[in-house]
C-alpha positions as CSV (number, residue, x, y, z in Angstrom):
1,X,-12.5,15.1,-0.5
2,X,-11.5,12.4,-3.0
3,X,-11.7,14.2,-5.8
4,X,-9.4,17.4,-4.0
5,X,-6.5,15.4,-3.0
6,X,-6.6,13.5,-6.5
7,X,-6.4,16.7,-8.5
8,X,-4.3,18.2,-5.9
9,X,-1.9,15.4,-6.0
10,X,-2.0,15.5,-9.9
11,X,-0.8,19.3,-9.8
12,X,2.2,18.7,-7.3
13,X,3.2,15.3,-7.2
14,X,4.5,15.7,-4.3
15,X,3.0,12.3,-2.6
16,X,3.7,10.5,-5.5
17,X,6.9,11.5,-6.8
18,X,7.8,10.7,-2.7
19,X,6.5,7.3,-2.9
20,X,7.6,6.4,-6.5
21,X,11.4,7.8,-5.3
22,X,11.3,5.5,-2.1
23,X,9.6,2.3,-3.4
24,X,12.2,2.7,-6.2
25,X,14.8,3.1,-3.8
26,X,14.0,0.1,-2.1
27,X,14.0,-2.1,-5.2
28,X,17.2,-0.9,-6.3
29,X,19.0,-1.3,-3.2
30,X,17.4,-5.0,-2.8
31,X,18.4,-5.9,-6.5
32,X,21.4,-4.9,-6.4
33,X,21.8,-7.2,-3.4
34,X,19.4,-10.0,-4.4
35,X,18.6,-9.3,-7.9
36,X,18.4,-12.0,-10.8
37,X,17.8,-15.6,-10.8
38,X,22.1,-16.1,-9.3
39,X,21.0,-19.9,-9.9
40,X,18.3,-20.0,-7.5
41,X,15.0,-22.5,-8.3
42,X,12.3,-21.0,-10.2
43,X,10.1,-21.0,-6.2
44,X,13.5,-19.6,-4.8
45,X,12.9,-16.8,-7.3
46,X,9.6,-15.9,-7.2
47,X,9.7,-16.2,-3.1
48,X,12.4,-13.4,-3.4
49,X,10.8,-11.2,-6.0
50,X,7.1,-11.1,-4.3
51,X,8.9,-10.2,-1.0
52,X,11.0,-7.6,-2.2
53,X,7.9,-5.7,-4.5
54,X,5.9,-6.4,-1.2
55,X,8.5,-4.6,0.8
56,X,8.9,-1.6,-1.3
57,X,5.1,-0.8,-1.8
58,X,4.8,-1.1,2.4
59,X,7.2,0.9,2.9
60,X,5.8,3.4,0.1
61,X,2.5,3.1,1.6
62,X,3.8,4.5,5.0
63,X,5.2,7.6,3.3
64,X,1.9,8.5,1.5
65,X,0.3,8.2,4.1
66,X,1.9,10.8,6.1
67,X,0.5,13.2,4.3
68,X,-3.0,12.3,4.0
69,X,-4.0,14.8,6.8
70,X,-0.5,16.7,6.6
71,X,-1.8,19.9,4.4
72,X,-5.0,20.4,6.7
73,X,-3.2,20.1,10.0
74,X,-0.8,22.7,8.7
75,X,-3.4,25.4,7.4
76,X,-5.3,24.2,10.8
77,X,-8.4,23.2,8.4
78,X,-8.3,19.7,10.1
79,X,-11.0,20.6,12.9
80,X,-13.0,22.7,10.1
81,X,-13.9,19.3,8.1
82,X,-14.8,17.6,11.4
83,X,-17.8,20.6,11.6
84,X,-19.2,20.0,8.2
85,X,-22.2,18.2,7.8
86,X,-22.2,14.7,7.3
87,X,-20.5,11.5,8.7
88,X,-17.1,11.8,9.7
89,X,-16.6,8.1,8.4
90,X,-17.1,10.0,4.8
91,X,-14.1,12.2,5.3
92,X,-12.0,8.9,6.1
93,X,-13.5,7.3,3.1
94,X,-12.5,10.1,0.7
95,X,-9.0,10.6,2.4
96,X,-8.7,6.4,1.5
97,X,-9.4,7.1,-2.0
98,X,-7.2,10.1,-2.0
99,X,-4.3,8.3,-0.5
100,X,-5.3,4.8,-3.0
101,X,-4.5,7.2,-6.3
102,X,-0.8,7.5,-6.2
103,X,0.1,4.3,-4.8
104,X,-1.9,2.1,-7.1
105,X,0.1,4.5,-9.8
106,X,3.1,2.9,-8.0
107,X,2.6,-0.4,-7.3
108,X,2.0,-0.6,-11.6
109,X,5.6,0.6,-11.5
110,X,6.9,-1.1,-9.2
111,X,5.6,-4.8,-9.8
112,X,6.5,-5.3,-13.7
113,X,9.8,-3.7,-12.5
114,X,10.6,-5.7,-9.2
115,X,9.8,-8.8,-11.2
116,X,12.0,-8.6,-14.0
117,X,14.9,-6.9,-11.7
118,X,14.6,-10.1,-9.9
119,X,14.5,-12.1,-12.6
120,X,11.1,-13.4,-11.9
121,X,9.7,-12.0,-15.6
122,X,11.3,-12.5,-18.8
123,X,10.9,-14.1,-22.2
124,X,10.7,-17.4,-20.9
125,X,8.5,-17.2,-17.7
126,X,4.8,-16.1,-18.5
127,X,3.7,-13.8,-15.3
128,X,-0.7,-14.2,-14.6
129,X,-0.4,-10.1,-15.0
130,X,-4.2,-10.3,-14.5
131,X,-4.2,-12.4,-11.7
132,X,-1.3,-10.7,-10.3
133,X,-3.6,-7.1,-10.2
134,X,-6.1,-8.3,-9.0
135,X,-3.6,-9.3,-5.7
136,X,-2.0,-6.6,-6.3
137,X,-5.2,-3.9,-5.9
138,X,-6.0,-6.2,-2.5
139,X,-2.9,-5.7,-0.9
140,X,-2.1,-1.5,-1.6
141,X,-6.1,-1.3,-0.6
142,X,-5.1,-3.1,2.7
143,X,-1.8,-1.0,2.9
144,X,-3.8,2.4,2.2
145,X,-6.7,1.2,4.3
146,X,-4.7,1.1,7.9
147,X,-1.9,3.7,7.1
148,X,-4.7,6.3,6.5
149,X,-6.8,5.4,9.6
150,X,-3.5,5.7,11.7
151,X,-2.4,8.8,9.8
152,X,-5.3,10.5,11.2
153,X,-4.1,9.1,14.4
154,X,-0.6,10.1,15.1
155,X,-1.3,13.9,12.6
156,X,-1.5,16.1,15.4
157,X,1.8,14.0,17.3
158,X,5.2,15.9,16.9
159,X,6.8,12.3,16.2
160,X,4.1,11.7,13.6
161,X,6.9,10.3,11.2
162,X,7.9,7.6,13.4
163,X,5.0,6.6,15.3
164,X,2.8,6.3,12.1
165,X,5.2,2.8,11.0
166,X,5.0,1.8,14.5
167,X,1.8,1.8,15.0
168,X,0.8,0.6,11.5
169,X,2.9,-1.9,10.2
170,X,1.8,-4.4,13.5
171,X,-1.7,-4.1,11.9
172,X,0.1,-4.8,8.0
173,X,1.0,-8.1,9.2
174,X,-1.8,-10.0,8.2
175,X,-1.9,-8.2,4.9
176,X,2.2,-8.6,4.1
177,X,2.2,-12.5,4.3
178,X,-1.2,-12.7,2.1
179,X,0.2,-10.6,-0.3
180,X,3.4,-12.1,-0.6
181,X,2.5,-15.7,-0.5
182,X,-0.5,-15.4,-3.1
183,X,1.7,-13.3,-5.3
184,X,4.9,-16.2,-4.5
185,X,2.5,-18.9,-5.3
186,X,1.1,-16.9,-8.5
187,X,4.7,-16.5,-10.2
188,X,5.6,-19.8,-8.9
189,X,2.8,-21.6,-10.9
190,X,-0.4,-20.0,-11.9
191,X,-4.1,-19.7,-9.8
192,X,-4.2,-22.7,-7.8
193,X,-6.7,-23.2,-4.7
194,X,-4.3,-22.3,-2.4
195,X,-3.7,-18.7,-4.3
196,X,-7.3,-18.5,-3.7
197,X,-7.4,-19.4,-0.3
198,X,-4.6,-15.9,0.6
199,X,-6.8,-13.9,-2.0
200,X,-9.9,-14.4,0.1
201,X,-8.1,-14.2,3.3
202,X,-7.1,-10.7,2.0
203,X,-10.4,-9.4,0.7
204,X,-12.1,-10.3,3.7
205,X,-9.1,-8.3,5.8
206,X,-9.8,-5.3,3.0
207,X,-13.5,-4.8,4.2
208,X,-13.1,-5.6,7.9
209,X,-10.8,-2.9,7.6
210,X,-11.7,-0.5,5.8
211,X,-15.6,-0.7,8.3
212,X,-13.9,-0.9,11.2
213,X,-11.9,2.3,10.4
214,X,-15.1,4.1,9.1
215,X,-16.7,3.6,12.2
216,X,-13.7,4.4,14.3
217,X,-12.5,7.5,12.7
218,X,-15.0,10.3,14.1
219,X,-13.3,9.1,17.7
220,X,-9.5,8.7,16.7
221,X,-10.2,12.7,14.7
222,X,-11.7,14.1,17.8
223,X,-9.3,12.8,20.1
């Protein structure tokens, strides 16, 4: 299932070119409001930069997700997967992957360039890069983690499109302020215990999630 949406993604680039456009879109519209250091402390900065990245790969996340189940409730292929042999926590596992692809492709985008569009990366401020992926692969594994399992949700709904953010993002809540903070404190000054204390925080939400939606899924597919 992985391996389909991946190659299938790859030959459209639909989902991604979609995600890429609005996480961009976000950035842009948030520089051009908040962009550059405009005298602020170096904390100031990297408070603004984490939460603006943060906001655009959410937001990006909800839009690939979307259409994680879109092409199978349209050819009416959905129920069909449900019959095949195996555990239906499998088919959520491979959609997870399928929908992880293109938006770890744009969170690489769209960190280097929310940072230095905000004036958190340059010549003169060294950026933990490694540090900051490691966070960074947490957080759109958290993000693509709940907005698939509630994709699968709200598929079949006529108001799929608004009820997926709705439901999801109250669920993103915990992930959004680890994300931000450890990436804040990151840019801010380096791997401290504190940074280590949100990373945890955030793995540990990462694999509560991503069992409780395995073993949820066969119920929220079948009803």
């Amino acid at each position: 299932m992985a391996a389909k949406d991946l190659r299938l993604a790859g030959r459209t680039r639909d989902t991604l070119l979609a995600t890429a456009f609005f996480a961009g879109l976000v950035l842009l519209v948030l520089g051009l409001a908040l962009g550059g250091n405009g005298g602020r402390s170096p904390g100031e900065t990297a408070n603004t930069a984490a939460g603006a990245v943060w906001t655009a790969l959410a937001l990006a996340a909800a839009v690939g997700a979307q259409r994680a189940f879109a092409l199978e409730q349209e050819a009416g292929t959905l129920e069909q997967l449900t019959l095949y042999p195996g555990p239906h926590g499998a088919l959520y596992l491979g959609k997870l992957l399928g929908v992880l692809g293109p938006l770890l492709l744009v969170a690489a985008l769209a960190l280097p360039t929310g940072l230095v569009l905000f004036g958190a990366a340059g010549a003169d401020r060294p950026v933990p890069w490694s540090s900051l992926a490691l966070t960074t692969l947490l957080g759109v594994l958290g993000f693509a983690a709940a907005t698939t399992f509630y994709g699968s949700i709200t598929t079949n709904l006529r108001a799929r499109e608004a009820l997926l953010p709705a439901l999801a993002f109250p669920i993103l809540v915990p992930v959004v302020i680890s994300s931000v903070k450890a990436t804040s404190l990151l840019l801010a000054g380096g791997w401290t215990p504190e940074v280590t204390t949100w990373v945890t925080f955030l793995a540990a939400f990462d694999l509560g999630t991503v069992i409780l939606a395995t073993l949820l899924f066969p119920y929220a597919v079948e009803g």
